[in-house]
N, C-alpha and C positions, 0 to 999 in steps of 0.2 A: 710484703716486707714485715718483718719480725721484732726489727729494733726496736727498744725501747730508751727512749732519751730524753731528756729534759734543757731547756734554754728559757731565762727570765729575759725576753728582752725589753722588758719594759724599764728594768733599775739598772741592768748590765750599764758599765760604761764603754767596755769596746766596741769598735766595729760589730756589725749582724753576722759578715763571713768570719771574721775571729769568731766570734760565740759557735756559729754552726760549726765551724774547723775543730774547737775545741768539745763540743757537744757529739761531732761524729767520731771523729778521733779517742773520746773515751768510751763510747758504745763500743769501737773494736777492739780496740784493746781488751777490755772487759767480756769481752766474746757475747755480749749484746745482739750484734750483726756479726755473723759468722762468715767466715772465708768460702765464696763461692756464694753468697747472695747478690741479688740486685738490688742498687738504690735506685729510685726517683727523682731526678729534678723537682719535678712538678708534685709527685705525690709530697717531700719533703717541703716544700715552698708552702704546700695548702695547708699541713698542717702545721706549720709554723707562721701563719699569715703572711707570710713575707712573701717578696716577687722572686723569681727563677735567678736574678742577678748574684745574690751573695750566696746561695747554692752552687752556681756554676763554680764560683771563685773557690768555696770552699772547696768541692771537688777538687779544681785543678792542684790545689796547694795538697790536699792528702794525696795526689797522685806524686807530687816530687815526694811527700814522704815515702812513700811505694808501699802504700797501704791499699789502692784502688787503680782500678784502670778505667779508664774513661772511653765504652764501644760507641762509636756513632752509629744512632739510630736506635740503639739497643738497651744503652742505660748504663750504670757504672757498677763496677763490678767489685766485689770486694776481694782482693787476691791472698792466695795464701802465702803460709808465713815461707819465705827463703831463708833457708840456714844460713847459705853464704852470705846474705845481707846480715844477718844475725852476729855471724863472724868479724866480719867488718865491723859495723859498730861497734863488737866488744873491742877490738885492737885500739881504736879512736879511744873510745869510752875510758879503757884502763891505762891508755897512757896521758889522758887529758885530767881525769881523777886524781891518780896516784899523785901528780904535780898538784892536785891544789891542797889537796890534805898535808903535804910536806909543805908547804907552805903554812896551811893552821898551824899544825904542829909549834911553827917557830915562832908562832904570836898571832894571841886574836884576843881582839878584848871580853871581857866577863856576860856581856849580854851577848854576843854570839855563840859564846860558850852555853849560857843559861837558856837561850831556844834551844840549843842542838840536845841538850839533856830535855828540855819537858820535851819535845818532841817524840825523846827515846822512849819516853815513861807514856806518852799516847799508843806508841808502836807496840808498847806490851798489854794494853787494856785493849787494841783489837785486836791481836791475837788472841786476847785470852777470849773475848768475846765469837774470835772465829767467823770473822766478817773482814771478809778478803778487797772486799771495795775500799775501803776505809783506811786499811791496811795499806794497799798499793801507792794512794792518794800518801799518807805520810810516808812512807818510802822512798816516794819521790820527793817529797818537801826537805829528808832528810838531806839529801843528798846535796839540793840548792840549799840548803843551810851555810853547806859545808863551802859551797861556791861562794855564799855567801861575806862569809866569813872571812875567806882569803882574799874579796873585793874582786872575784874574777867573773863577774857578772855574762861576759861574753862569751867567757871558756862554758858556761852551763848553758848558754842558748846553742851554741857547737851541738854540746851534748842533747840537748833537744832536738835537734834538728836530726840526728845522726839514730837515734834510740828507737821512735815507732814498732820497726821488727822486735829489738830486744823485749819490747815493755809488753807484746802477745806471749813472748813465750816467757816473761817475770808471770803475770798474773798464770797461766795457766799451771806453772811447776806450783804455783806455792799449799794447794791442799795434799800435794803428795811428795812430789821429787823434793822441793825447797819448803819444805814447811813454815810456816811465820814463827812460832817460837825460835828455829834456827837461825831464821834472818834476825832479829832482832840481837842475838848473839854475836853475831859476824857485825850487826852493827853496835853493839857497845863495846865490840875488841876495838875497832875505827875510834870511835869518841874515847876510849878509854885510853889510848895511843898519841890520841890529840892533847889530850888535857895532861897526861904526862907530859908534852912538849918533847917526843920521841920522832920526828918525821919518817926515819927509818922503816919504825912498829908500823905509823901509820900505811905508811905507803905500803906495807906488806900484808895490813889485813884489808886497806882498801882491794891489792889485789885478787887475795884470795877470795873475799866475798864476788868481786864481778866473774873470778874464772868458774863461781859454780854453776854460771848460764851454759859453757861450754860442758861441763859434766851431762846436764839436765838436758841440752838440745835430744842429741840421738835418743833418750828414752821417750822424751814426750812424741816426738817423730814416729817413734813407731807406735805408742798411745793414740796418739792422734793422727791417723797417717791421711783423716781426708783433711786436715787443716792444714799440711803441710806441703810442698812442694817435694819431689822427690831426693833424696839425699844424695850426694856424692859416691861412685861408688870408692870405696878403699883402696888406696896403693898400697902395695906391700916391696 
């Protein structure tokens, strides 16, 4: 096994299988563990001194994300990325979003305001630094800001729940098809939209920034065609 991953579980306060869920869950995302490797129970248990118990759990919960499959006898697997799962999430994703930034839009108070801006202003010092980890991690922070903000705390775990496929192929577009200086663009049209108090704007560049997953899928697809699952073929 190749991953490389990190867990404190000594100061953590969550759950062990939360930390593992969230420690393996960012390894793939971040293509750490690549699509078509095996995990270990056991090997991941020893090297995190922990017993086999909150490994299992962890496993089973990144399988409803449909990030792994779980062979008996054989080990878990990590699967690749499905478009049509990608698709799906974006449909959820852009109509669960759109609604909460029309929401900021129409009123948030000055400190939810005043994170969504430093946030914006971190998102351009690691671009500019060109450290895509870093990156991804506020991208996402941005976005539960914005949940944040609109008090829609539930609508953004939705959105978690439903995202894992999206968030393989955010990280992998962003050195080339979605660059970070771009996104960070597409994200200060969003906050620029909000602080106007324009829900309209907002809801329009919330869209356009999520439809650039659908531009970016088929290219990375066939960039990448062993991380992917096979594509649809075309109706015409």
């Amino acid at each position: 096994m190749t991953a490389v991953f990190a867990i404190d579980l000594k100061h953590a306060a969550e759950p062990i299988a939360q930390q593992v869920v969230q420690a393996l869950r960012r390894a793939i995302v971040t293509m750490h563990i690549r699509p078509g490797e095996m995990l270990s129970e056991q090997d991941i248990a020893t090297r995190l001194g922990i017993s086999r118990q909150p490994v299992r759990e962890a496993f089973i919960k990144l399988g409803k994300a449909g990030l792994v499959r779980i062979l008996p006898q054989r080990g878990t697997l990590i699967v690749k990325i499905s478009p049509a799962a990608v698709e799906d999430a974006h449909f959820v994703r852009e109509a669960v979003e759109c609604a909460i930034v029309r929401e900021v839009a129409r009123g948030a108070d000055r400190a939810a305001l005043a994170a969504i801006g430093a946030n914006l202003a971190e998102q351009g010092r690691a671009a500019r630094a060109k450290d895509p980890e870093v990156f991804f991690a506020l991208d996402d922070a941005f976005h539960r800001l914005l949940a944040d903000a609109a008090h829609r705390q539930a609508a953004w775990q939705i959105i978690e729940d439903i995202k894992p496929q999206m968030d393989r192929v955010r990280f992998l577009s962003m050195p080339d098809t979605s660059p970070m200086p771009a996104l960070v663009d597409q994200h200060t049209a969003i906050a620029e939209a909000v602080m106007a108090g324009d829900p309209d704007a907002a809801a329009a560049a919330m869209r356009a920034h999520l439809g650039e997953i659908l531009l970016t899928l088929p290219k990375l697809a066939l960039l990448h065609p062993d991380l992917f699952d096979p594509l649809p073929p075309q109706t015409t």
